[in-house]
C-alpha positions in Angstrom: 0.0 0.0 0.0 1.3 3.7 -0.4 -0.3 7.0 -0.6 -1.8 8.6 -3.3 0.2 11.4 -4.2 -2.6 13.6 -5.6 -5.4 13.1 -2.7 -3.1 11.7 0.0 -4.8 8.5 1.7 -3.7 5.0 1.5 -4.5 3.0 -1.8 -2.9 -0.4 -3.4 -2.2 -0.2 -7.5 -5.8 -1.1 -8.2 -8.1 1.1 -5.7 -9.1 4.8 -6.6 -11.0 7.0 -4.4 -13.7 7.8 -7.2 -14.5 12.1 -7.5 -12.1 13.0 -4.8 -8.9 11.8 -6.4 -10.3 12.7 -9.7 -10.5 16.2 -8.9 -7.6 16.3 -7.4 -5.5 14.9 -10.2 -7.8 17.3 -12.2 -6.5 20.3 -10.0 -2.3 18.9 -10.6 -3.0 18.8 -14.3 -4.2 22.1 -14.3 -1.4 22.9 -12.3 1.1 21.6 -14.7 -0.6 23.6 -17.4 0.4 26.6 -16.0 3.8 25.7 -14.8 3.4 25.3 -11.7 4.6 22.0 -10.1 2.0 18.8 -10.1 1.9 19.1 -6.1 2.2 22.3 -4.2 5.0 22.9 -2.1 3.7 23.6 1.7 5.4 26.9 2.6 3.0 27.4 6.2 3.1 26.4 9.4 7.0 26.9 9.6 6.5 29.6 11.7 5.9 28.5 15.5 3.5 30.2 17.7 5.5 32.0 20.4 8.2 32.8 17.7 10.3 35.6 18.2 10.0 38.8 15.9 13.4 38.1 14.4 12.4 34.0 13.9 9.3 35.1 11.9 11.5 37.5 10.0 13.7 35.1 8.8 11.1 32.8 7.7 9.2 35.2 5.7 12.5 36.5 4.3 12.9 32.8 3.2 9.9 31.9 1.5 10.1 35.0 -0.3 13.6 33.9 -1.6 12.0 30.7 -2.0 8.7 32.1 -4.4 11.6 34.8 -6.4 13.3 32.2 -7.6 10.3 29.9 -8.6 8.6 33.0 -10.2 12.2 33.8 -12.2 12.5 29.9 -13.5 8.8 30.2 -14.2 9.6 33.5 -16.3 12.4 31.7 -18.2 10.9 28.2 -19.1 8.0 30.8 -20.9 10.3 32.5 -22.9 12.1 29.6 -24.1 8.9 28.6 -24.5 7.3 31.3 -26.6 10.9 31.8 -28.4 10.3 28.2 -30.2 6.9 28.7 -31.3 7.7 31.1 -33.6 
């Protein structure tokens, strides 16, 4: 048994969790589509709650590193992209 990668619960080869998983694989293909990976990367919850000004700082600092970099690989897959189309 392992987990389904697109709804998360248990499942063998053969089972499939009818309109649930199917709108979730619906939702990673749409996903895909627009460039964005299959499955979304969890950024929350890394913050704990009695964190200190300068822990949530970092952390924000972080995922804002984190969501440049995507945005600038993004930007460069689209103009490869669009460059071979025409």
């Amino acid at each position: 048994m392992e987990k389904c990668r697109y709804c998360g619960r248990i499942r063998d080869e053969w089972d499939c969790h009818g309109d649930e998983c199917r709108k979730a694989i619906a939702r990673a293909l749409r996903r895909q589509r627009s460039g964005l990976p299959m499955i979304p990367n969890v950024i929350r919850n890394e913050i704990p709650p009695d964190a200190t000004a300068d822990q949530v700082i970092n952390v924000l600092s972080r995922q804002r590193l984190r969501a440049r970099r995507g945005n600038e690989e993004r930007r460069e897959r689209k103009a490869v992209e669009d460059g071979e189309e025409d």
